[in-house]
N, C-alpha and C positions, 0 to 999 in steps of 0.2 A: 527472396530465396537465392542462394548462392549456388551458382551452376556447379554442373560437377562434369570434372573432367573423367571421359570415359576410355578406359586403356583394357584393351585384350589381346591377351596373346593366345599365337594358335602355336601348337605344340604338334613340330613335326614328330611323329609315328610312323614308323616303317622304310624311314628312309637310312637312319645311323641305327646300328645294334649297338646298346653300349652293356656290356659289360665284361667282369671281372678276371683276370687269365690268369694263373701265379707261372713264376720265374721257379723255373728246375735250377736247385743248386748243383755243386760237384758230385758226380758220383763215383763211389768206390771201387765199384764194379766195372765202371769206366777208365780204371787209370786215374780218374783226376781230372778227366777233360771235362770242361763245361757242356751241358746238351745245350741245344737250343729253345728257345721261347716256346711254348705251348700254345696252341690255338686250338680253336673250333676250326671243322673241315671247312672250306666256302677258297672263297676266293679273295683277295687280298691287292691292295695294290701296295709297292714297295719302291723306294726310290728314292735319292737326289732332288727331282723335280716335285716331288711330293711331300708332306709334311713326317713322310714316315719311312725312316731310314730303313727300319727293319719289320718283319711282323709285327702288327696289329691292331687289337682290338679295332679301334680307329678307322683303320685302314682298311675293314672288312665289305665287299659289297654286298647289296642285300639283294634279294629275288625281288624282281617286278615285277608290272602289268604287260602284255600285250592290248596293246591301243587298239588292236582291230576288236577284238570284244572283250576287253577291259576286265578280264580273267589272270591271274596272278600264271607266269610261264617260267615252272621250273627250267634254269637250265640258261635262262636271260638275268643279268644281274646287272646294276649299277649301282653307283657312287659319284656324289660331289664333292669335288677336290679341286684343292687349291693347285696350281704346277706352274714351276717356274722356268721361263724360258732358256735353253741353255743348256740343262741339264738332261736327265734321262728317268723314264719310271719302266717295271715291267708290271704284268699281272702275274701272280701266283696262285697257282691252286693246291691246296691242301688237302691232302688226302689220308689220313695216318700220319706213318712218320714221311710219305710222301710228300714229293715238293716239286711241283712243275712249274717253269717257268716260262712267261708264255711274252713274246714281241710281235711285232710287224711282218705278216707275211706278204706272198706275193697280192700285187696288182692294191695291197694297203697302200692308201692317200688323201689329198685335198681332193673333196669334191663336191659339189656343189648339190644342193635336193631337190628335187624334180619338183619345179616352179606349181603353183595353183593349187596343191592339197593341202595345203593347212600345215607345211611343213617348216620348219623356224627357215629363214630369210638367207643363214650366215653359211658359209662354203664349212666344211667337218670333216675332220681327218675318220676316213673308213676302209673297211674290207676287210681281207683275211687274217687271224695270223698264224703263228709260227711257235716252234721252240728254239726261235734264234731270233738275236738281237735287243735294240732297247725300243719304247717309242721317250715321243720327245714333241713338244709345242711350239709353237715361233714366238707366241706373247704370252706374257705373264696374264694370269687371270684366274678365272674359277671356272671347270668346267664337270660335266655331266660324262660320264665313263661306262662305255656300256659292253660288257661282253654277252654270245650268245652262243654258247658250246654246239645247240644245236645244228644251228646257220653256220658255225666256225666262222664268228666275225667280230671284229670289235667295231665301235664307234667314239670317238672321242669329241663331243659338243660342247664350242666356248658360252658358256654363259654371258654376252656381253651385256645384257640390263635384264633385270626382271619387271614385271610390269602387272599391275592389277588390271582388268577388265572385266564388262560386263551390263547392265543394266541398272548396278547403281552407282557406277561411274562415269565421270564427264564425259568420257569420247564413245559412251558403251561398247559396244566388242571392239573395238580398236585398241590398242596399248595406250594406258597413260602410265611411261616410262619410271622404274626405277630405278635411277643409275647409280652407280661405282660410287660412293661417296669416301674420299681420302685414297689411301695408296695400297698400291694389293702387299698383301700380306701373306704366307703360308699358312698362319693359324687363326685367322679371322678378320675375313671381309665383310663390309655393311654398304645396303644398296635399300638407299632412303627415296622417299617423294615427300614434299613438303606442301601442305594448303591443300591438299586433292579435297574435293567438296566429294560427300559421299550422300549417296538418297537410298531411298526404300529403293528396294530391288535383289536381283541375284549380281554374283561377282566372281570370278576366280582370277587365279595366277598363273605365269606361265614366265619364260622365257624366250629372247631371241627373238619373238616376231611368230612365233608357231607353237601348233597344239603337240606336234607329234614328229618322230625321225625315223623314219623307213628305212630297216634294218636288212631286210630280202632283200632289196635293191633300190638304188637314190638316184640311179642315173637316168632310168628310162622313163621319159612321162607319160602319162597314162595308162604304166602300167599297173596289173592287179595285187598287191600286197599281201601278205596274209602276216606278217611281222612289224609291226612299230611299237618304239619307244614312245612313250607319254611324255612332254615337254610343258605339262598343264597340273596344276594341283588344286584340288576341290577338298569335297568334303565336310566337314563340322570345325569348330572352333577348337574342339578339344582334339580333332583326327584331321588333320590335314595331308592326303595322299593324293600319289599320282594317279590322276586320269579320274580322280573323285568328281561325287554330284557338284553341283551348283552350290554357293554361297548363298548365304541369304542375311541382307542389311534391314534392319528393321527401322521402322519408319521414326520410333522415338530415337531413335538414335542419331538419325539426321545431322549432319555438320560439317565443319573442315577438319580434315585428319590429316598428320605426318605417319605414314606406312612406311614400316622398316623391313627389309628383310636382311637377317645374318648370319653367316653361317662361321660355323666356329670347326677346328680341325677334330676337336674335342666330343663334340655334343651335335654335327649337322648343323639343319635349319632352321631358325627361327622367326616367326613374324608377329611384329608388335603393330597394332593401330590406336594411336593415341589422339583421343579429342582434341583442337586448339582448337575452334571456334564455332559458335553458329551459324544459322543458313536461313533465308528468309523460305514459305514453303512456296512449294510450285503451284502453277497456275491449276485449275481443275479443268477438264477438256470434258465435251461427252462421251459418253459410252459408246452412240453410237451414232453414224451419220448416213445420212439414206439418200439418194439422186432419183430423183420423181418428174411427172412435168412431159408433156406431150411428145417431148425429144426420144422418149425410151421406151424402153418396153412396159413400163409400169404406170403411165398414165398419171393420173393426177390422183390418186386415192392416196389415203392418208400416209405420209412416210411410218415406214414401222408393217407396216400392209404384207408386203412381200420380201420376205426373206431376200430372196435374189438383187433386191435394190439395196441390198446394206454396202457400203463402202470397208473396205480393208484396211486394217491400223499397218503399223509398219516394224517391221522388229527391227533391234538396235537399243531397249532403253531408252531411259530417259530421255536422252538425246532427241528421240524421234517420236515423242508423246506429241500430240496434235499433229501429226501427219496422217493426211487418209485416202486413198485411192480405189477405184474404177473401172472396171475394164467395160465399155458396153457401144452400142451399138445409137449413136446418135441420129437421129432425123433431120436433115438442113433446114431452115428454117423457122422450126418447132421451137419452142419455150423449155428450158427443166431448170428445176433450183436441187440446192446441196441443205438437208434440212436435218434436223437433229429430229425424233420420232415423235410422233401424233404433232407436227409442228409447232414444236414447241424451240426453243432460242437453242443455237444459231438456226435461223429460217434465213437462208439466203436467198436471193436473188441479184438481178444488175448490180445495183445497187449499193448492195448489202457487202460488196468484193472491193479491199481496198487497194488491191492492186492484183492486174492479168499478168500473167507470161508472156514477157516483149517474144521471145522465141517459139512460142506455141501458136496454135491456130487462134487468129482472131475470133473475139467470144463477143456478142451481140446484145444490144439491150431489144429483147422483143415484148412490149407490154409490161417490162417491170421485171423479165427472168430473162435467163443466161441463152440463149443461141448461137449457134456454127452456121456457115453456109452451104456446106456437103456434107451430105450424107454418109458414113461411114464408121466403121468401126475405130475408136479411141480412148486413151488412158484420160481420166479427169482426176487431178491431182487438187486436194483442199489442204493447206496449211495455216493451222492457227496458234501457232506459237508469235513468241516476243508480241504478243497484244498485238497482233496482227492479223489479216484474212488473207490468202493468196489465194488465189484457182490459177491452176495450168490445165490447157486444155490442149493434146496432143494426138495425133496420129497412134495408135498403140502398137508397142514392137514386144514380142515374144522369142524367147532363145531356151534353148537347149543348155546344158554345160555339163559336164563331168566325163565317165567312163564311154556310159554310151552314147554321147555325141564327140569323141575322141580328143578331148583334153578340158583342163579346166581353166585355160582363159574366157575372160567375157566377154562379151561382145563380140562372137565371132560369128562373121556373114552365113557364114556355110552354118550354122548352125539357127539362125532365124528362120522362124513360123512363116506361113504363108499366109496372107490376110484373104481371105473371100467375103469382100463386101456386101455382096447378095445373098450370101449364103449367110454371112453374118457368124461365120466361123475362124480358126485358128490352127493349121496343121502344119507339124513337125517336116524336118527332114528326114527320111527312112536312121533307124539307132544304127551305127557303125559297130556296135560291138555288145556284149552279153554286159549286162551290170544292174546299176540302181537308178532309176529317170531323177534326174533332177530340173525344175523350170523353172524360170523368172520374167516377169516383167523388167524393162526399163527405164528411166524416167531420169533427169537429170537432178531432181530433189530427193531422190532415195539413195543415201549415199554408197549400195552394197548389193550385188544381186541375190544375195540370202535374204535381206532382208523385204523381199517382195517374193519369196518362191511360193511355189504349190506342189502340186504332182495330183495325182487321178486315183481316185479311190470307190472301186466297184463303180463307177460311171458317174461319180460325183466330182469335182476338184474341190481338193482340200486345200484352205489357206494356212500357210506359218502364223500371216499374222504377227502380234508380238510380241510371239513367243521364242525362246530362246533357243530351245527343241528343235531337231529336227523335222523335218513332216513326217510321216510313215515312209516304212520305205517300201518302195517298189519296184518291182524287178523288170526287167525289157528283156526282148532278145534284137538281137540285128537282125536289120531289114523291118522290124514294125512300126508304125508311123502313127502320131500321134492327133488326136483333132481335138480341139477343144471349143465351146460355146458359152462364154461369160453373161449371155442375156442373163441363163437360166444354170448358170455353176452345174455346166457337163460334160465328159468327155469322153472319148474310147482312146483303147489301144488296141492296133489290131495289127 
């Protein structure tokens, strides 16, 4: 049977208006003077720097999503467009026979977005404007244009690659890049990837390295937004918008693909994923992996036995299938094995592990199963990808990140759990501030601290998992401190 190559395009919707305007000829009533082009009211971009000399169609922006709850925000508009450096563009808005034209006002510039929210990577000309002046780019490219009458701000975002991510691609939520391919253009650029292998899973698109661009304010971090741009495109095949659901690659469909995306000055954006070749399938991992064995709280009763001894998968996709992790409370010199349910294959033990973690606690052959020498609470890391077995066996560290522990870098000290060995517990630093709790685990084989988070749910902890989802979210106030208990998946806030 002859393969068939499988090609679909997604049809951007709602990003370019495209239609029809007629050209007012002379009129008589006029003298003879020509009027001007006829539009629909909106807003327009015009310029030199742009593909559009004068009014429109084209050139029109459309209303968008606010990213804080992905509700459509009369009054916020964008547009991608091409702008060439050198030159100048304004915004226009159209009102009747009205015409404002709108530039750069005060304290408008390069600035850079408040590092750790998910916001694109690249410095972005923003802030207020004016009814005076032009704006203007330093490089030629394609970029994301956003005004917000409400806020009275613009934003101007270079597109510098597009990128697919997600769980059915290779680096899953990391960018695997689609760059500039050939030379920028005013009327149409293409930014290809070639060979990307694509799996069963979810996927979307984005730009720049970020989901979203903070319109209320870019400068200060950690503070609280209630305005972002969407820099992320979801959705269906046939509806591709900003700040849309999840993709979804279906398992027949499996292969290597060259993903296009193009945008034309004419018609927006468009994305083509064309088959070029096969994919051998992935390994099968178990469903579930359970840590039993005298070392624990769960004794030696059949894995599968107690909910509480299930090990947690790892979100990320594909990438992170056969990873699974533990948080619990070890016994020194006790026996436990990492077993798949009613012990059934992988049944680990000493043994059974083809290689420990030089950088971990040394792990013990006692009678044939894994042991430590102290006692203590620790992460037990099981990796069975590339036809492999690892176990890492660690000290467990617990952190804090986001609003209410006052910024979102990781790994920050001030912001680490406090281990009670005896108590066989895990408590927070008091929250600095009013927000949504976010926690993770660490471990040096989890490449992303989302991708091991939790949070507390009516006195239970809820794992991500891997899933793509956020956890629930949950609200803090400052000053309450968190305690968490992994024997038995529990915690408060108080």
């Amino acid at each position: 049977m002859k393969n068939k190559f499988l090609r679909k395009v997604l049809s951007i919707s709602g990003l370019v208006l495209l239609a029809s305007f007629a050209m007012v000829s002379c009129d008589d009533d006029e003298g003879g003077k020509d009027n001007p082009i006829l539009v629909e009211d909106g807003m327009y971009i015009v310029g030199d720097a742009s593909p559009f000399a004068e009014l429109s169609a084209n050139g029109m922006m459309v209303i968008t999503k606010n990213e804080v709850d992905q509700a459509s925000r009369p009054g916020m508009f964008e547009l991608y467009v091409a702008l060439e450096a050198g030159k100048t563009f304004n915004i226009i808005e159209v009102a009747g026979k009205d015409q404002i034209t709108y530039g750069p006002g005060e304290g408008f510039g390069l600035k850079t977005p408040a590092s750790g929210q998910d916001q694109m990577s690249f410095d972005v000309q923003h802030g207020a404007y004016s009814q005076a002046g032009t704006f203007s780019v330093e490089e030629n490219g394609l970029y994301q244009v956003v005004i917000d009458k409400d806020l009275g701000k613009v934003a101007i975002l270079p597109v510098k690659y597009w990128a697919i991510l997600g769980g059915a691609t290779p680096l899953g939520w990391s960018d695997t890049q689609l760059p500039l391919v050939g030379q920028f253009s005013k009327t149409e650029m293409t930014f290809e990837g070639t060979k990307i292998v694509l799996r069963e899973g979810n996927y979307k698109f984005r730009h720049s390295g970020g989901w979203k661009l903070q319109m209320d304010d870019v400068t200060i971090p950690g503070s609280e937004s209630t305005v972002k741009v969407n820099t992320n495109f979801g959705g269906t095949l046939s509806e591709f918008v900003p700040g849309g659901a999840d993709m979804n690659f279906a398992k027949e469909d499996e292969g290597e693909y060259t993903v296009q995306i193009k945008w034309k000055a004419t018609s927006g954006i468009s994305v083509t994923m064309t088959k070029t070749g096969t994919v051998d399938p992935l390994p099968e991992y178990p469903e579930a992996m359970y840590i039993v064995g005298a070392a624990t709280a769960y004794g030696w009763d059949q894995p599968g036995t107690y909910e509480n001894a299930l090990m947690h998968t790892v979100a990320g996709g594909t990438m992170n299938e056969g990873l699974f992790w533990k948080i619990c409370h070890l016994e020194g010199g006790a026996g436990f094995k990492l077993s798949a349910a009613n012990w059934s294959e992988p049944n680990l033990g000493f043994s059974g592990v083809n290689t420990f973690d030089t950088e971990g606690v040394t792990v013990s052959d006692v009678e044939g199963n894994m042991s430590v020498a102290e006692s203590g609470m620790y992460i037990v890391v099981l990796d069975l990808r590339n036809d492999e077995v690892k176990v890492s066996v660690k000290p467990a560290e617990v952190f804090g990140i986001g609003d209410t522990f006052g910024g979102w870098d990781a790994g920050v000290a001030a912001n680490k759990f406090t281990v009670d060995n005896t108590a066989k517990t895990f408590t927070s630093p008091a929250l600095v501030a009013n927000g949504t709790i976010r926690m993770y685990t660490s471990h040096s084989w989890i490449p992303d601290w989302w991708q091991a988070e939790f949070v507390v749910v009516d006195g239970a902890i809820e794992y991500r998992n891997n899933s793509n989802s956020d956890p629930s979210v949950v609200a803090g106030t400052a000053g309450q401190i968190i305690t968490l208990n992994f024997d038995n998946n529990t915690g408060s806030i108080q």
